[in-house]
N, C-alpha and C positions, 0 to 999 in steps of 0.2 A: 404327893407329899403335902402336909400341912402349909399354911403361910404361914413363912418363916416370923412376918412381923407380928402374930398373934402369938409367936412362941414369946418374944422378947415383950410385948406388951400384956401381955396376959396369961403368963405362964401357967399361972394355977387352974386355969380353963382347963388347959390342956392334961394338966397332970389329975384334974376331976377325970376328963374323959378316960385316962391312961386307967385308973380307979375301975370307973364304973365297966370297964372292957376287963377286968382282971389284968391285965396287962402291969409290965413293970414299971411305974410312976418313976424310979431311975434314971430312964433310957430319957426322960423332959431335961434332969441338968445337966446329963450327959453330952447333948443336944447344946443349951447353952452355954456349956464349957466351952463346945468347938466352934457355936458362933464366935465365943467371946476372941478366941483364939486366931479363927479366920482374920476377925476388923482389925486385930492387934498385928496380926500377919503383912494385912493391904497398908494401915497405917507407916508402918517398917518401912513397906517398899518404898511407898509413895514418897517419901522425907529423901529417902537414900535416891530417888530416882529423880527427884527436884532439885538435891544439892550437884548431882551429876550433869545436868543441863546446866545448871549456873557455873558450875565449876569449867566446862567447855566455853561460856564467854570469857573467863577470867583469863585461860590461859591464852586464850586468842590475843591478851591484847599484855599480857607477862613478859617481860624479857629474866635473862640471866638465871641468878639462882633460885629468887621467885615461881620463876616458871617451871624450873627442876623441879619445885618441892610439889607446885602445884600438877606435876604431869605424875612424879609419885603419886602424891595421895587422887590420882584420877585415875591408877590402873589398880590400886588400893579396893577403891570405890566401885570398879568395875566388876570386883570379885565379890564385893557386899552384894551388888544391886543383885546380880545373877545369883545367891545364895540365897538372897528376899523373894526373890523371884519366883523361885524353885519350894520354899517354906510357905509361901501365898497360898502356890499351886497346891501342895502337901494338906494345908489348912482346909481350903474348901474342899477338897476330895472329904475331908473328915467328916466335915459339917454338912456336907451332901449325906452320906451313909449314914449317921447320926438322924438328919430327915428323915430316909429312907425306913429307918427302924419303927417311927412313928406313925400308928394308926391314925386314920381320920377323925376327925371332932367328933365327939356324937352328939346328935342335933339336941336342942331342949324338947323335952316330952316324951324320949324311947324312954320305954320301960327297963328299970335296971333289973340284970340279976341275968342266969341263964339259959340254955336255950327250953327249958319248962315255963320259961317268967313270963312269957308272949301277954301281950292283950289284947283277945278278943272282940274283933270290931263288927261284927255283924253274919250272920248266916244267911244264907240263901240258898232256897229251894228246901225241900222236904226229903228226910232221909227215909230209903223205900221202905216198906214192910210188907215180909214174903210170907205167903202162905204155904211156904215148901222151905227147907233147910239150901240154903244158897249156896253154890258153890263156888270155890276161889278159881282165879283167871288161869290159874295153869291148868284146872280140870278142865272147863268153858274151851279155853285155845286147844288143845289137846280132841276135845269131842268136835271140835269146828275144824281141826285138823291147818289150824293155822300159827300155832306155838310149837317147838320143839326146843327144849332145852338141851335133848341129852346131846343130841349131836352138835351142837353148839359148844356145849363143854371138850365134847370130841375134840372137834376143829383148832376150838381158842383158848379153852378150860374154861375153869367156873365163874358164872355172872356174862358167859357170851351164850347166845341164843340164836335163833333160825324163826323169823316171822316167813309164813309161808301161806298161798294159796289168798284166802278171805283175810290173815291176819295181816299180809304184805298189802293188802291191799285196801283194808282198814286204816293200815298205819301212811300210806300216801295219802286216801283221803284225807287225814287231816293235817298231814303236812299242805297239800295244795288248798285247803278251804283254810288253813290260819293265811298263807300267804295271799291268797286275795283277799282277804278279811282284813290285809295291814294295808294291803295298797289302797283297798278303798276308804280307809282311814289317813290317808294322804303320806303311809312310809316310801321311800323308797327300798325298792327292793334289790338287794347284792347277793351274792353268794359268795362269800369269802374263804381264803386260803386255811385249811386250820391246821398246816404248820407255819408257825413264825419266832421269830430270832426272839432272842433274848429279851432286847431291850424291850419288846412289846408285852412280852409274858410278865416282867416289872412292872413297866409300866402303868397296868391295871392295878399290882396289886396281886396277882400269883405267885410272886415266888417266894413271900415270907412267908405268915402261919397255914397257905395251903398249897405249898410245894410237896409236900409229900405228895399229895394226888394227882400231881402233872409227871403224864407221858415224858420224855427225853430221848430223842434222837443223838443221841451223844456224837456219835462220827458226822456231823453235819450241824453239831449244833442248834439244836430248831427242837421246838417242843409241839405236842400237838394238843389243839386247845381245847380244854373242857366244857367251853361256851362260845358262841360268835360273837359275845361280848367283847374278847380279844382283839381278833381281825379287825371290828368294826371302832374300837378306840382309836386303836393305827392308824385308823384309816389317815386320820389328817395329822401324822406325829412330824411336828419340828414346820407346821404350817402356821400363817395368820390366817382365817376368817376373817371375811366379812363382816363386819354388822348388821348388814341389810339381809346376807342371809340367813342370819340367825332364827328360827331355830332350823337345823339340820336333821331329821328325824328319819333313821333307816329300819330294816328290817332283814336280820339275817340269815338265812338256813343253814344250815352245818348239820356236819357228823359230828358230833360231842366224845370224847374220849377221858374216862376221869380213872385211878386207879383204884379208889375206895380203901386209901390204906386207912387202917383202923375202925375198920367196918366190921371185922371179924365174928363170924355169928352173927349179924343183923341182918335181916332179910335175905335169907341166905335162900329162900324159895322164892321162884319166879321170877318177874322182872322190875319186883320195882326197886333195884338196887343194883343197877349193871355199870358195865363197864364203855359200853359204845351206845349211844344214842344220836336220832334224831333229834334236831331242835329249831324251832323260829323264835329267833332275839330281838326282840326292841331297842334299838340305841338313839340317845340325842344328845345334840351338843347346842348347850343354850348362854343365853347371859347368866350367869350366875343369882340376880335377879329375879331371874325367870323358872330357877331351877324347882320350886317347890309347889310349880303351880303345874309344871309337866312333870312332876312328881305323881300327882292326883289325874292327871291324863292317863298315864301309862296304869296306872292301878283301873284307873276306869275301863280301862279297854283288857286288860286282863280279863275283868268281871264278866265285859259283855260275852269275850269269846265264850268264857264256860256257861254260861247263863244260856248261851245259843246252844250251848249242846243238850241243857236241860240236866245236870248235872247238881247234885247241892256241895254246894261248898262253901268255907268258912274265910272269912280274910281276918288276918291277925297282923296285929305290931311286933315287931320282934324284937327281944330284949335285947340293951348293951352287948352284953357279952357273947352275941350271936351272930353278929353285924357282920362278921368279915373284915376284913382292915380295912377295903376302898370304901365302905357304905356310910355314910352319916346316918342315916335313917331306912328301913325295909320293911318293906311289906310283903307279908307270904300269903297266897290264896290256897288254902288246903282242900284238897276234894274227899268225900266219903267214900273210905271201902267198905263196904257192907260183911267182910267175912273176920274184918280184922276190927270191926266196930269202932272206928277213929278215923279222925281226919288224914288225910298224909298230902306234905306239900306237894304242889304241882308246877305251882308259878312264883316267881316272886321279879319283884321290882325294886330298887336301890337307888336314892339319890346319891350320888360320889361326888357332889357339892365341886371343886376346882383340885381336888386331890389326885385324880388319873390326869387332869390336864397339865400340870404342872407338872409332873414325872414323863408326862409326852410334849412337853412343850407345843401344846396347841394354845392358841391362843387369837383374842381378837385386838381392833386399833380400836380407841373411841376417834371422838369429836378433835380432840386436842392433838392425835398423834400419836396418843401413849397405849401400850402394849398391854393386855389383861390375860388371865387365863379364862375362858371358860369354864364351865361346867357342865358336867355329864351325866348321865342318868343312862339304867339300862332294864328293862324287863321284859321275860320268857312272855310268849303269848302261849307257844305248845311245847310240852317237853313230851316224846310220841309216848315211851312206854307208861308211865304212871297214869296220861290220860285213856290210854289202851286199856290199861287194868279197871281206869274208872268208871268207863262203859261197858267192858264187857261183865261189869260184877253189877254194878246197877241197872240196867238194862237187861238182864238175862229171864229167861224163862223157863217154870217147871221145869218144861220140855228138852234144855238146854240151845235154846235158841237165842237170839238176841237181837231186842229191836234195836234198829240205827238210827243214833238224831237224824231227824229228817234234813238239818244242813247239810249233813255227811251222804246223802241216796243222792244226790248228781255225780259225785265222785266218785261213788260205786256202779252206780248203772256204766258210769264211761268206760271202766274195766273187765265190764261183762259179770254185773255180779248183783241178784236180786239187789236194788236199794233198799227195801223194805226191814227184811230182816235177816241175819246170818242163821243160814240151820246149820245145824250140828252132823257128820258124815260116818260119827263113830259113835260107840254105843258108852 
């Protein structure tokens, strides 16, 4: 959630950001209504719960009728305090939801408008050109006999898939080459749960404008999460950090589960719009301070991984209105598909400035004692199928073969599988 004191000190910040997100500029007084409402609530108590301790000396030391009047008006008292009490409580549950409904700040400098409004921050690498008509990654997976849709749709319905043979085994290689690729950038590495309760799927940031796309275990309560960005918020919810170990930088693997409601007709071919994936997540929890400086780390190290594979792609700023709720500021790396002549995201990174930390109560002590929230940041190193698509359509040959970045032939020779390059088993 936002700080609260920026709501009350600088409302129209906030109701700009509310603006430039499209969002409802409303849900800002709405917000102030029920602070106002809460302090008017604690004040109530506080009066009623100070004359009731004074009122317990007075009678201690009353005789006769005095002390009659004053033990009435003290079980009077006792049924105020306990209604203030209970109206306190009522108030901040308000003024919490009220938070809740409110998007992150967005930083100064995102581009406004929607998700077409991006600005383009730099390309890298050269987009191929084929001397033969190219073909898309379901033909390619298909003649390498390493993709199978139909039976996937069998099995799970549509947007689930069968990576098989060279494709299953393309798609480890680069789970295992991003995972040491983050350790030797000094992440630690987890592998987290991805079902988790409630409060964590909030906590982030999932359950307002992208609840539609979260799984629900409903008889168990537990969702399963679309990112190990989740798992890895939790990780420290309702803990203080350290100072000194600040920053805390992990790296997560997971099975991703998203439902793609309102996808309908969009990439309805192939994989780059499923429903279960692989993925390696970058999380850190830093000073707040520090946030915008491992903001620029974690986009760096997106860049390097794709730039190792030899791969071009694009890094963009993404507009307001694209952000997400937890994001202040995001950055997407797009890779080139060659059959669809346009970039398509692959990675993206997000500062969430103290807004998941506040909603997970993580937080750190300074110097003095006093209690802070952190700030968090999170981004994708490998999401498997879109980079899966990315090489085998870039990388592909006449012949229907396909060179493999050479990072990637350790990982393959280990599985018994030329490193060099995938041939094709069908015609």
């Amino acid at each position: 959630m936002i700080d609260p004191r920026l709501l009350r000190e600088d409302p129209d910040a906030v109701r700009a950001s509310q603006r430039a997100r499209g969002e409802d500029e409303g849900l800002v007084d709405a917000a102030l209504a029920a602070d106002e409402r809460r302090r008017s609530a604690i004040s109530r108590f506080e009066a009623l719960r100070s004359e009731q301790k004074g009122l317990g000396k007075q009678v201690a030391k009353a005789q006769g009728e005095e002390k009659a009047a004053l033990l009435a008006r003290t079980k009077q008292l006792s049924a105020d305090v306990k209604a203030a009490e209970a109206e306190q409580a009522e108030a901040a549950a308000a003024f919490d939801a009220a938070l809740l409904a409110l998007s992150n700040v967005v930083a100064d400098g995102v581009p406004e408008g929607g998700e077409e409004d991006f600005a383009v921050l730099e390309e890298v690498g050269e987009v191929p050109a084929f001397a033969f008509e190219p073909r898309d990654h379901v033909e390619i997976g298909r003649m390498l006999d390493g993709l199978d849709l139909e039976r996937g749709a069998k099995v799970s319905g549509s947007r689930f898939y069968f990576l098989t043979g060279v494709g299953a085994a393309l798609s480890t290689a680069l789970v295992r080459y991003a995972q040491d690729f983050a350790v030797r950038e000094g992440l630690v590495p987890v592998l987290p749960p991805v079902l988790v309760r409630p409060e964590a799927m909030e906590g982030t940031g999932f359950l307002g404008q992208a609840a539609e796309n979260v799984y629900r275990v409903e008889e168990d309560d537990l969702y399963l999460v679309g990112t190990a960005e989740v798992p890895l918020a939790a990780l420290h919810m309702e803990e203080i950090l350290d100072a000194g170990d600040l920053p805390l930088r992990y790296s997560g693997t997971s099975a991703c589960f998203r439902r793609e409601a309102g996808s309908h007709g969009r990439d309805t071919r192939g994989i780059i719009r499923v429903h279960q994936f692989d993925k390696v997540e970058m999380f850190v929890f830093c000073a707040p301070e520090e946030a915008d400086a491992e903001h620029q780390r974690l986009l760096a190290l997106e860049k390097a991984f794709l730039a190792s594979l030899g791969l071009p792609f694009r890094v963009i700023a993404v507009a307001s209105g694209d952000l997400g709720a937890s994001a202040a500021r995001k950055y997407d790396c797009e890779v080139w598909v060659p059959t669809q002549g346009r970039y398509r995201e692959v990675t993206s990174t997000s500062n969430c400035t103290t807004f998941q930390a506040r909603r997970l109560r993580v937080r750190t002590k300074d110097g003095q004692g006093s209690t802070h929230p952190v700030a968090t940041l999170n981004g994708t190193l490998v999401a498997v199928p879109r980079v899966l698509v990315a090489i085998l359509e870039n990388f592909q040959q006449e012949d229907g073969s396909v060179l493999v970045p050479e990072v990637l032939r350790p990982y393959l020779a280990a599985q018994g599988h030329d490193g060099g390059a995938l041939t094709p088993v069908r015609a």
